[in-house]
Each structure stands twice: as structure tokens, then as C-alpha cells.
C-alpha positions in Angstrom: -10.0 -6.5 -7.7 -12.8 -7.6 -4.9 -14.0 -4.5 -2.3 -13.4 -4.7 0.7 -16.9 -3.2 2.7 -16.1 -3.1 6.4 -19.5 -2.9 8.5 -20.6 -1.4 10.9 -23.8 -2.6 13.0 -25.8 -0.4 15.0 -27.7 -1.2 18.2 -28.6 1.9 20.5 -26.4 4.1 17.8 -23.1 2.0 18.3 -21.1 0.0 16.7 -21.4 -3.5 17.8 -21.0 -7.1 16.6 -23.0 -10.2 16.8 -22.4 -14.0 16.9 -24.2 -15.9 14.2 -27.5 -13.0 15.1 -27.5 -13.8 18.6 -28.7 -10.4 19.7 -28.1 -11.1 23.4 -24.2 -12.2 22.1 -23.5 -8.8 21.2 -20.1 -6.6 21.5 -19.5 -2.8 21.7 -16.4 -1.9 19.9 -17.3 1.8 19.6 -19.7 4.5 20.7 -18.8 7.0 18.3 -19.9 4.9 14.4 -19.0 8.4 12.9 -15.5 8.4 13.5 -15.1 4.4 12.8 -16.4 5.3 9.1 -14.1 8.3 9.0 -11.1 6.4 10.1 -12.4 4.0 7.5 -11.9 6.4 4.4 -8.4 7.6 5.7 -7.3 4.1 5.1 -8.5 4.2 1.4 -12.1 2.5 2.0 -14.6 3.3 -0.5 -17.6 1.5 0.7 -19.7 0.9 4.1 -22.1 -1.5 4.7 -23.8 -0.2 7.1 -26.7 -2.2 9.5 -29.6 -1.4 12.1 -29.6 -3.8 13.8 -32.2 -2.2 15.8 -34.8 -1.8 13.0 -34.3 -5.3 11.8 -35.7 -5.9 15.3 -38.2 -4.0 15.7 -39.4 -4.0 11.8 -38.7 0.0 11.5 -35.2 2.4 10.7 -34.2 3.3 14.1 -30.7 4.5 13.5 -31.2 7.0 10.7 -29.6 9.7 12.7 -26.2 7.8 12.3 -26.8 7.8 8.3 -27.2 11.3 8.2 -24.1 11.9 10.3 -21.6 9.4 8.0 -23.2 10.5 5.0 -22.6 14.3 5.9 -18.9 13.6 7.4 -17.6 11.0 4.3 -17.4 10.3 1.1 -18.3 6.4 1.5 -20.4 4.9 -0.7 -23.2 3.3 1.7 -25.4 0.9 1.9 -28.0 0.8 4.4 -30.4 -1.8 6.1 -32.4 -3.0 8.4 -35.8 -1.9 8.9 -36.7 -0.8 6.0 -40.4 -2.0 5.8 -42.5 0.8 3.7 -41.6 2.7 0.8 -41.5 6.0 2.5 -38.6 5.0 4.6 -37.1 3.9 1.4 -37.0 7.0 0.7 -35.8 8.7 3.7 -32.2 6.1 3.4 -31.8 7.4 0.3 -32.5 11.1 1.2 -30.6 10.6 4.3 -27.3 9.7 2.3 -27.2 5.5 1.3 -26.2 4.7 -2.1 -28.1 1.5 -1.6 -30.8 0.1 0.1 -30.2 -3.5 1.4 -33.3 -5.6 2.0 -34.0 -9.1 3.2 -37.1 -10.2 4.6 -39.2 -7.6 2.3 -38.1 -9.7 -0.4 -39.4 -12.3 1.0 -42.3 -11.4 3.0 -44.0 -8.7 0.6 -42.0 -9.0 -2.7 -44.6 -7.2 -4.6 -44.0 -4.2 -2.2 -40.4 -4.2 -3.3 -41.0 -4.2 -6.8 -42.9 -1.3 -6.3 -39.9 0.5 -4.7 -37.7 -0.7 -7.3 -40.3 1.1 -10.2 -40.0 4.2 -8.2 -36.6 4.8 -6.9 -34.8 1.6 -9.7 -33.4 -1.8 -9.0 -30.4 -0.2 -9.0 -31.0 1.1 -5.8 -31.3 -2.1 -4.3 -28.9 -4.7 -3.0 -30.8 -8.0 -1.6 -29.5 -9.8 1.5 -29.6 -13.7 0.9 -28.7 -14.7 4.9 -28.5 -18.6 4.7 -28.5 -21.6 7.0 -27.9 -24.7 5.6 -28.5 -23.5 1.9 -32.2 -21.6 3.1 -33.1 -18.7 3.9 -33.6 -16.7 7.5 -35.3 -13.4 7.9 -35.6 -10.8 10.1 -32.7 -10.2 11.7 -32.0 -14.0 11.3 -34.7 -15.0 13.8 -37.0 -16.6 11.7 -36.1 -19.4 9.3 -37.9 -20.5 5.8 -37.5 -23.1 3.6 -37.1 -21.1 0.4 -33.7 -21.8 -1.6 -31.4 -19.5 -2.3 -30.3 -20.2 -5.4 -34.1 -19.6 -6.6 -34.2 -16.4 -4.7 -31.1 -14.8 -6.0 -32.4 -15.8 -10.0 -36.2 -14.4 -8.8 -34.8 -11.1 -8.3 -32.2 -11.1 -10.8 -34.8 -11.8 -13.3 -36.4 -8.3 -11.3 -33.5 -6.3 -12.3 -31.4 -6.4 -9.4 -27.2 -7.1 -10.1 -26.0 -7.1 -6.1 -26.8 -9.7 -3.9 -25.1 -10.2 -0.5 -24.8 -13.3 1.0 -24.2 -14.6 4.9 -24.2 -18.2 5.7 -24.7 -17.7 9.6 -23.5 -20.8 10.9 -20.3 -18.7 9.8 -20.4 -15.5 11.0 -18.8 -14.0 13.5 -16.9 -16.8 14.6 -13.6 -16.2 12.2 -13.4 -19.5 11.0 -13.3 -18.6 7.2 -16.4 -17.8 4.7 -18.3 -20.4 3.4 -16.2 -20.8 0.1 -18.6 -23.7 -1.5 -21.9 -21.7 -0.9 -20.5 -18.9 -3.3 -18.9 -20.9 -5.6 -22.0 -22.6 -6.2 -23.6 -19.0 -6.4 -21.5 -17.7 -8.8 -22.1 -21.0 -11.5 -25.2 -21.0 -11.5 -25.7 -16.7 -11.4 -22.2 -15.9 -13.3 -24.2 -12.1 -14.3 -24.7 -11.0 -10.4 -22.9 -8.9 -8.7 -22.0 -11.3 -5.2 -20.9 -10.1 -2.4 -19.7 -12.1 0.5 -20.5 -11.9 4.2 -19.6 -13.8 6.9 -16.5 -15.4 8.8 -13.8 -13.8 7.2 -11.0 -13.9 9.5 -7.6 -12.9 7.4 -6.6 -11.6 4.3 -6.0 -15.4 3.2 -10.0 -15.7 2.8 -10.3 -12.7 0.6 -7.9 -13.5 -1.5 -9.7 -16.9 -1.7 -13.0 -14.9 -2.4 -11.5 -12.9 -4.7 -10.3 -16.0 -7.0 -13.4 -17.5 -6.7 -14.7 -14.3 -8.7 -16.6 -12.4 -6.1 -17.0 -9.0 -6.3 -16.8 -7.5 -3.2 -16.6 -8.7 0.7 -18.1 -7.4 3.9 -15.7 -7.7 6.9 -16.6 -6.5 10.0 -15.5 -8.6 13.5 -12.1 -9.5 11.9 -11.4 -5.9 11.6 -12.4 -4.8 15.2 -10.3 -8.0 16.8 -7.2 -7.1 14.7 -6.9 -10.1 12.6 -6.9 -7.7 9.2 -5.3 -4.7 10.1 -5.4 -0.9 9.1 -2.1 -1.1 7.5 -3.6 -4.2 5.5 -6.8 -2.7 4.5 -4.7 0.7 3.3 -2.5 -1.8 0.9 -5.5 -3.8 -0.3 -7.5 0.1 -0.6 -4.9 2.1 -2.3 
């Protein structure tokens, strides 16, 4: 059965939305992330994907404090990113409570770094962001585009030892017009061993049952929960 991961993205400690990473296109939907992850469990949720948006900004953690306080209120399983540029804040997330690290543009911009995370705290640790336009990849935050595949990326770190990769196609998120079904099908046959996780334009439980038979693993929904187009009484069915 595919996860469901609801997120929740931080600017200024709150939980907001983007469109497609427009940072200046951003929604509050809560002050409080806390009790957003806490309501989250009562429905049956297991896992949080959980993003500073703030620290993939600025290039360092700047919501750490909200970590600590989900971490020490549930029992979600998180992971954490955004900002995580230097192996000693590495090792604060995980002190401060993630199950996993997500990364992005360290993969990209200093992959030997990485690897020497990965020897310390194990690829197991890790899941790697693949956020795509147009089958490439774009970094920090989404603000900076490259013309490195993905399909070479995902097998580079495979190869590494890493088995969860999440994957955005931006000209879909946010928008609720469905997740880009073809990208991950073309994912999954040609890296049938990772673990894939989708991200991006969900907008009913129609598209993750359409992930789900295309064989991924888990989803991350966020805006389609906060509008009310999946609701809690949906999420506690698909949970239980």
C-alpha cells in the first residue's frame, strides 16, 4: 500500500504553501505546525515530510526549533530538509528528532560532502530530492536550474547506497492539476530497486490511487490537504 506523507513547509515557523517555488506566491494555512502534525497522527498518519523553506533560502536550518517541537509531541516518522549544508547540522536534524535527512542541491553542488555524511551517519539516513523541470534538475529551493538528468542522478546515488528518492516535477506543483504520472513511470523502469516517492500536484485520491498502481511507494501531499480536496475522513480510511 503507497504512504501517504502530508507536508508541511515552514517559512517564519509556519506552515505555508508555495506555487511551483514561487516564494513571493506563498500561503499561510497555519501558525501553529505543531498541532497540524498532531492532528496529522490522530488521523492514522505515520509519516511527515517536513520542509524549511527558509533554510533552503538562505543555505542554513532555520526552523529547527519546529523539529524539536513535532518530534517531542509525535510519533511521526520525519523527514527533514532544507538547509542542510554542513555535516554538523546533519547531525543536529537527526539529534533534533528526523528519521531522515532530505537533501537536494548538496547532492548536486558538493556530492563528495554528502558521501561523507552518508559514511558517518549511513545512506540510510538519507532521502535525495530529485525536483525536475522538464526532465532536469533545479536546486536550491528551485531557483536555480541545471542541465543534469535525472534519470542519471537518481542511478549516481543509488549506485551510493541510497533506496529513497523523492521526486517534484514543478511545473506541477501546487497547482492541483494531477502528478506528473509519465515522469515516474519512466522512473520506476528504469530504477525498479528505489524506493520513489512522489511529490507534486496531487489533487484527489484518484491520483494516488494512480500513483499507487504505477508502483510508487509513497506520496507527499500537502496543498490538496489544506484546500480540502483529500479530506481528514479520507486520509483516516487510506491511514487505518
Amino acid at each position: 500500500m503507497i504512504t501517504i506523507i502530508p507536508a508541511i513547509d515552514l517559512i517564519d515557523g509556519k506552515c505555508v504553501r508555495l506555487s511551483q517555488g514561487d516564494y513571493a506566491a506563498k500561503k499561510v494555512y497555519h501558525d501553529h505546525p505543531a498541532d497540524v502534525a498532531k492532528e496529522f497522527e490522530q488521523l492514522g498518519i505515520k509519516r511527515l515530510h517536513l520542509v524549511d523553506l527558509d533554510g533552503a533560502k538562505a543555505g542554513a536550518v532555520e526552523n529547527l526549533r519546529v523539529l524539536e517541537e513535532i518530534a517531542k509531541h509525535t510519533g511521526l516518522q520525519i523527514d527533514f530538509g532544507g538547509g542542510v549544508t554542513d555535516a554538523e547540522t546533519a547531525r543536529q536534524v537527526v539529534n533534533a528528532g528526523a528519521q531522515w535527512i532530505s537533501v537536494g542541491s548538496i547532492a548536486v553542488k558538493n556530492p563528495g560532502a554528502l558521501k561523507e555524511w552518508m559514511s558517518e551517519l549511513g545512506p540510510e539516513r538519507f532521502m535525495i530530492g530529485a525536483d525536475v523541470r522538464e526532465g532536469k534538475l533545479a536546486i536550491s529551493g528551485w531557483l536555480q536550474q541545471t542541465d543534469i538528468d535525472v534519470m542519471g542522478f537518481i542511478q549516481q546515488w543509488n549506485d551510493a547506497g541510497v533506496q529513497q528518492f523523492f521526486c517534484t516535477d514543478i511545473a506541477k506543483d501546487g497547482l492541483l492539476q494531477g502528478p506528473s504520472l509519465d515522469l515516474y513511470r519512466d522512473i520506476l523502469q528504469r530504477h525498479p530497486a528505489v524506493v520513489l516517492i512522489a511529490s507534486g500536484g496531487v489533487s484527489c485520491m484518484d491520483d494516488i490511487d494512480r500513483l499507487e498502481e504505477l508502483g510508487c511507494h509513497g506520496v507527499i501531499v500537502g496543498k490538496a490537504i489544506y484546500e480540502g480536496k483529500i479530506s481528514s475522513v479520507q486520509l483516516k480510511q487510506r491511514s487505518a
